[in-house]
C-alpha positions as CSV (number, residue, x, y, z in Angstrom):
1,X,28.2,46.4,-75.4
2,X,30.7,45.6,-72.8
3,X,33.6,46.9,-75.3
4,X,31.7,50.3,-75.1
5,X,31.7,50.3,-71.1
6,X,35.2,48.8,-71.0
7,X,35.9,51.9,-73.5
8,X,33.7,54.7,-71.6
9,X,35.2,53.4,-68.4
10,X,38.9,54.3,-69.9
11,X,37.9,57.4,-71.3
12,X,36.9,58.6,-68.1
13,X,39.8,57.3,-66.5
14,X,41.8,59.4,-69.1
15,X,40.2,62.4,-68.5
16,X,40.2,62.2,-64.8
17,X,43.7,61.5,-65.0
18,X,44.6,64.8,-67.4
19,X,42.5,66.9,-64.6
20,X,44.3,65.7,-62.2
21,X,47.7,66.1,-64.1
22,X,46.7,69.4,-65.0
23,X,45.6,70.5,-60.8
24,X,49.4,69.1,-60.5
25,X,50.9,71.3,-62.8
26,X,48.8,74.6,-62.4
27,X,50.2,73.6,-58.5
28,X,53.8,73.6,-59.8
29,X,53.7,76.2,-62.2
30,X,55.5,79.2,-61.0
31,X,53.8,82.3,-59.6
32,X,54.1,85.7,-60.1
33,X,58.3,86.1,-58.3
34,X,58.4,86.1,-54.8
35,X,57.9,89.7,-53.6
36,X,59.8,91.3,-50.2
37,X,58.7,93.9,-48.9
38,X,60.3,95.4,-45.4
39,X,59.0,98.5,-43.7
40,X,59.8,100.5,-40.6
41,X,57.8,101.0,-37.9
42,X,58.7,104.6,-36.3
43,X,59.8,105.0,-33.0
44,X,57.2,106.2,-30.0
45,X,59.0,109.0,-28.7
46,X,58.1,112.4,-26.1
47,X,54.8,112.1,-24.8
48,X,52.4,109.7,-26.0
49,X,49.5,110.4,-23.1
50,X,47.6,114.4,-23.5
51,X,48.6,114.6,-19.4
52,X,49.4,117.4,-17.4
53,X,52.1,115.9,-15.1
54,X,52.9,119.4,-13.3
55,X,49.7,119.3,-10.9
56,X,50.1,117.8,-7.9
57,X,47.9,115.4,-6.7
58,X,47.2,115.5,-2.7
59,X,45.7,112.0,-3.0
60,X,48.8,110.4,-4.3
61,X,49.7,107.8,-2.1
62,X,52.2,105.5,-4.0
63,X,55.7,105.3,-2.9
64,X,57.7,105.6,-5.8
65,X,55.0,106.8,-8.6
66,X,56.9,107.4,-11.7
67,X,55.4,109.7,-14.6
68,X,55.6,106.3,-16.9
69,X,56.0,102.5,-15.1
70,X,59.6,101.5,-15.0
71,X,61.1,104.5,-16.6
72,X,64.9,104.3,-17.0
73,X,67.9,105.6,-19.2
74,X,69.2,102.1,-20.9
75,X,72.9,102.9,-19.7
76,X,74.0,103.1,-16.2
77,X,77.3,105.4,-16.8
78,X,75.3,108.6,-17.0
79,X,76.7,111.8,-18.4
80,X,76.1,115.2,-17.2
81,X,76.8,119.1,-18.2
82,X,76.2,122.1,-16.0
83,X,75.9,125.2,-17.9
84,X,79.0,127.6,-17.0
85,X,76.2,130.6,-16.2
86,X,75.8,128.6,-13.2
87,X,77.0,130.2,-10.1
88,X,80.1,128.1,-8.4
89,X,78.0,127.4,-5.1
90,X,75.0,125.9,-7.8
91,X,77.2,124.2,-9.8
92,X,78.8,122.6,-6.3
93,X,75.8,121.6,-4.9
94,X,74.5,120.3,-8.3
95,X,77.2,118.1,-8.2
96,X,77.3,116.9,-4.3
97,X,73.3,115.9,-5.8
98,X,74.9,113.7,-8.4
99,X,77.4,112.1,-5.7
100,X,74.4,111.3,-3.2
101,X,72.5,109.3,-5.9
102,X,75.5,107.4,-7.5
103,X,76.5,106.7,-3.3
104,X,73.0,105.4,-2.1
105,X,72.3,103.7,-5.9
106,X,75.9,101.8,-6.3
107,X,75.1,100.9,-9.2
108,X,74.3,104.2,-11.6
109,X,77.4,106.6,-12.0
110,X,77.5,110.2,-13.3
111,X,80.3,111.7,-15.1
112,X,80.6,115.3,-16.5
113,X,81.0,115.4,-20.9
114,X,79.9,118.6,-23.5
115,X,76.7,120.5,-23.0
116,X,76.1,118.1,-26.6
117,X,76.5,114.8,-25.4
118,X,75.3,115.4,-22.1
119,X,72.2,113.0,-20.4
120,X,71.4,115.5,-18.6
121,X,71.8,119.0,-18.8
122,X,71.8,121.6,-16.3
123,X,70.6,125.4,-16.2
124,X,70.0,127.9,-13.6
125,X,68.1,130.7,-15.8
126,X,64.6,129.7,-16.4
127,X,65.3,131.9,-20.6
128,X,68.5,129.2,-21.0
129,X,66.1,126.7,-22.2
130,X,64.4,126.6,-25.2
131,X,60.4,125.8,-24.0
132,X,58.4,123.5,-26.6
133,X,56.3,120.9,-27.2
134,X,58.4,118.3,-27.0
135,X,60.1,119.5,-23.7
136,X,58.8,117.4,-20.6
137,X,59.8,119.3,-16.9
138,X,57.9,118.7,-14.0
139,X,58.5,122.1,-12.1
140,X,62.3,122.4,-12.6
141,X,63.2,119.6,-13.8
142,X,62.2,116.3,-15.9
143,X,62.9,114.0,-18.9
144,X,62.9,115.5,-21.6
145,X,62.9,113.0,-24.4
146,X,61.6,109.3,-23.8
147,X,61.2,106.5,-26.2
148,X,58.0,104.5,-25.2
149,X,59.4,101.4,-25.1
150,X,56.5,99.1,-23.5
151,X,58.5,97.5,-20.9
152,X,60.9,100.1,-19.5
153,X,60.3,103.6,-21.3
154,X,63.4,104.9,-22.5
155,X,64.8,108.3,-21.0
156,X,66.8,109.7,-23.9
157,X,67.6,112.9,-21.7
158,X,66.7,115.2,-19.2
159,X,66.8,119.0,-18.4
160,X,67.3,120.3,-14.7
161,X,66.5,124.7,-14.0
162,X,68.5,125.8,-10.6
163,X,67.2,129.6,-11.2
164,X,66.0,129.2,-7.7
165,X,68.4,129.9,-5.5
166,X,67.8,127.1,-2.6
167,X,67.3,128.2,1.4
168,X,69.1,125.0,2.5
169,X,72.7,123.6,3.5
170,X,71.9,120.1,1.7
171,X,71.2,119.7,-2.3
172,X,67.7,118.9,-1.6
173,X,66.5,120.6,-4.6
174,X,68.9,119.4,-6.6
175,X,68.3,115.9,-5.9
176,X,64.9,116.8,-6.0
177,X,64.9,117.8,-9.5
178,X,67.7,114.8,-10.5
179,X,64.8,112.4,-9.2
180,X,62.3,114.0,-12.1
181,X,64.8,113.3,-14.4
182,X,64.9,110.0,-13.6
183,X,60.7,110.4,-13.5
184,X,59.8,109.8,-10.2
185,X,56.6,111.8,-9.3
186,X,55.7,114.3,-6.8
187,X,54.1,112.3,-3.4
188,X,52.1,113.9,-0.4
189,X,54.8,111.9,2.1
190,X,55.9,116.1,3.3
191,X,59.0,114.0,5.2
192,X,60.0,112.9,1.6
193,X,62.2,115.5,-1.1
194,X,59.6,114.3,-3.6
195,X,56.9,116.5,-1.4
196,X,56.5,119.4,-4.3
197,X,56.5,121.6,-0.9
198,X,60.3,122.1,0.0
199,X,61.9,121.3,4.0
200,X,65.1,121.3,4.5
201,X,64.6,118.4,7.1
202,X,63.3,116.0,4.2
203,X,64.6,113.2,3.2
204,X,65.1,110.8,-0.3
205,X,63.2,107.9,0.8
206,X,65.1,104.1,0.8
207,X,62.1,103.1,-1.0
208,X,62.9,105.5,-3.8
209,X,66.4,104.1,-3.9
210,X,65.1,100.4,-4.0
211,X,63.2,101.4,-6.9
212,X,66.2,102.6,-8.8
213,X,68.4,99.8,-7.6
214,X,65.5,97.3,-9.1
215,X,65.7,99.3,-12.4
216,X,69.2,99.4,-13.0
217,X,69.9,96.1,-12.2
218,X,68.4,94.4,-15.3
219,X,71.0,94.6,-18.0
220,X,70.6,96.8,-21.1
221,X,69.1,94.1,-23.6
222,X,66.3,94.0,-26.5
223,X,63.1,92.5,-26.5
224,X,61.9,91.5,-29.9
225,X,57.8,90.2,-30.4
226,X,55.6,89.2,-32.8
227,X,53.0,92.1,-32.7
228,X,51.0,91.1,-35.8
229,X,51.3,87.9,-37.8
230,X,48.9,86.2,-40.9
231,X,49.7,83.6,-43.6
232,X,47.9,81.9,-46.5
233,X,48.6,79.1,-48.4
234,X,47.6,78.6,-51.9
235,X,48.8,75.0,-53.5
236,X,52.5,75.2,-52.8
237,X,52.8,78.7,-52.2
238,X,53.2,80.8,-48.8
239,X,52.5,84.4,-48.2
240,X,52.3,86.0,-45.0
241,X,52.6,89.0,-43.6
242,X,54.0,90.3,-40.2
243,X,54.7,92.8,-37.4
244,X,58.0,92.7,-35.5
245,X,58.9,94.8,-32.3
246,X,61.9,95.8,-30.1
247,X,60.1,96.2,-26.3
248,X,63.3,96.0,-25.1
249,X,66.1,98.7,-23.8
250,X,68.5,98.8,-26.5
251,X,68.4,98.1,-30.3
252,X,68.4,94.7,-31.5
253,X,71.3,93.8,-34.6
254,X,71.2,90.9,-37.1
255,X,68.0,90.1,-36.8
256,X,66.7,86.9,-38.6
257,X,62.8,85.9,-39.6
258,X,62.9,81.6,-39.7
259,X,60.0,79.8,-41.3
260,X,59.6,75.9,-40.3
261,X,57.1,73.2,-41.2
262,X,56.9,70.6,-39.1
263,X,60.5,71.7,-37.3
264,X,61.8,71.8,-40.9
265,X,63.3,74.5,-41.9
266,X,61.9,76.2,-44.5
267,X,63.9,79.6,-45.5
268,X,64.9,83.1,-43.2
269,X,64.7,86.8,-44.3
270,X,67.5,89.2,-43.0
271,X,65.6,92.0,-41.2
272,X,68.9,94.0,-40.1
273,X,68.4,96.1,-37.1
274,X,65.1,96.8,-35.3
275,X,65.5,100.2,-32.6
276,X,64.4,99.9,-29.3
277,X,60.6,101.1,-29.2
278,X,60.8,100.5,-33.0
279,X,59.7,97.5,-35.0
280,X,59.3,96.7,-38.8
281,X,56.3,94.8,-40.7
282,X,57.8,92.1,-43.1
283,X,55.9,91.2,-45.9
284,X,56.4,88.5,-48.1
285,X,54.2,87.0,-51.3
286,X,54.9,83.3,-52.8
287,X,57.5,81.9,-51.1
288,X,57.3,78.0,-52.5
289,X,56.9,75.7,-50.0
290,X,58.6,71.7,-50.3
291,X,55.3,70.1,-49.9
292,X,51.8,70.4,-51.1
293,X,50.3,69.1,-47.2
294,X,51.8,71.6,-45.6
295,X,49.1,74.1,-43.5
296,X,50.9,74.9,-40.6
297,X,54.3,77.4,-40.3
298,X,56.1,78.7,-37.4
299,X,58.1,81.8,-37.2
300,X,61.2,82.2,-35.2
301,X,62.9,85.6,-34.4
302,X,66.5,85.1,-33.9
303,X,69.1,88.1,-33.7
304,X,72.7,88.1,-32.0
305,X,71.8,89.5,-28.5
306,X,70.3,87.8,-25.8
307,X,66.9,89.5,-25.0
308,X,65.2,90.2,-22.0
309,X,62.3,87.8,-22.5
310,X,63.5,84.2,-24.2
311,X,60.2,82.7,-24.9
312,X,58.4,85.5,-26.9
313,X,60.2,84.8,-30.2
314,X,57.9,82.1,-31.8
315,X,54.8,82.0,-33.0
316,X,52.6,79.2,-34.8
317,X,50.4,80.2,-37.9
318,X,47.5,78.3,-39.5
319,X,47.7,78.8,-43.3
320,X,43.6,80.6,-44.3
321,X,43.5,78.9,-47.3
């Protein structure tokens, strides 16, 4: 009788201990390969509100309203053409507008290039610009291209229309029109060249200059984020799935996805380059992990620049097993 227990007893033992050696090597038994999958996330660009930005509200009584917050080209060298139909007191006047910014500013320069590689282009006959959808002028003048960029929507170019012929000595409307390109907003201040009603007494307000000052004083960097982010674990295997973004002002290069347990590194992923405004969602099935306890991973985002925001490139997952 006790034989027969002693016997049971080891049976059970031995089958416990195949089950178990099995569940060991079902977890060690290779998965389907490890699949990689990278995809882009396109660029916001034009307008990304339905808004009429041509009416002029009375009750505006903001300062500096711009048409987006923190609008800004992401270069401070900024290029200009003024087409040759342009009559020589236009074109000089035009230019004495670019001078008065770059004075008061310091820090923002213009220089003249090719009607092709121009920032901002200049007309002065309302049938020298193509009109579409895409094109965004506040009465004669505006950005007319912006990448939606979260932080600081990029300006990719502007268009200025001189086919007004202006009443006064000073290049009001000029600078007028240069300050929609740079996406400042009519105001109801009627001592201010932002009034929509011209005076050839007004005046570009300091706090309008401030404002640009502020902008252009925070270097041309990326900002990359975790948007999205999910992982599950199943026995020793990791597959997780998520969102990177570029908030920032410039493109970010040699970008790197790091996966720790534990502060232990684990393995990266080259994502190459993620444009400004841009992102990509990185996708990744059965990466094997070194250790069967592991339920926790962090994610790191490194790339060669230095960004904007330093603290925004980690983020801690819990596996949903």
């Amino acid at each position: 009788m006790i034989k027969e227990i002693i016997n049971s007893f080891l049976l059970s033992i031995l089958i416990m201990g195949f089950f178990i050696a099995g569940y060991l090597l079902y977890l060690e038994i290779p998965r389907e390969s490890q699949e990689l999958n990278i995809q882009e996330i396109n660029t916001s660009s034009g307008l990304s509100e339905n808004i009429d930005i041509t009416e002029f509200n009375e009750n505006k009584s903001i300062e500096t309203p711009q048409f987006y917050k923190n609008m800004r080209f992401n270069h401070n060298n900024i290029s200009y053409n003024i087409n040759s139909e342009c009559s020589d007191e236009k074109q000089e006047k035009m230019i004495l507008g670019f001078q008065e910014i770059q004075r008061r500013v310091g820090i923002i320069r213009f220089y003249k290039t090719s009607e092709e590689l121009a920032d901002i282009k200049v007309y002065c006959s309302e049938d020298s610009i193509e009109k579409n959808e895409n094109v965004f002028i506040v009465g004669e003048g505006g950005p007319s291209s912006i990448i939606n960029s979260s932080l600081y929507p990029v300006i990719e170019g502007g268009t200025i229309l001189l086919y007004k012929s202006s009443k006064c000595d000073e290049p009001l409307t000029e600078i007028h029109e240069l300050m929609h390109v740079f996406g400042f907003d009519h105001i109801n201040d009627t001592k201010n060249i932002l009034n929509p009603y011209l005076d050839c007494k007004q005046e570009l307000s300091q706090e309008h200059i401030n404002k640009l000052i502020e902008l252009y004083s925070v270097e041309p960097l990326p900002d990359l984020y975790f948007e999205n982010a999910n992982a599950t674990i199943s026995g020793r295997y990791l597959s997780f799935d998520v969102s990177v973004k570029n908030q920032g002002l410039i493109n970010a290069k040699d970008v790197f996805l790091k996966i720790y347990s534990e502060d232990k590194f684990i393995e990266e992923f080259e994502l190459g380059e993620i444009k400004f405004g841009a992102g990509k969602r990185f996708y990744v099935k059965n990466l094997k992990l070194p250790a069967l306890s592991i339920n926790k991973i962090k994610l790191k985002i490194i790339s060669e620049n230095n960004e904007l925001i330093e603290n925004n490139n980690i983020i801690n997952l819990e596996s949903k097993n």
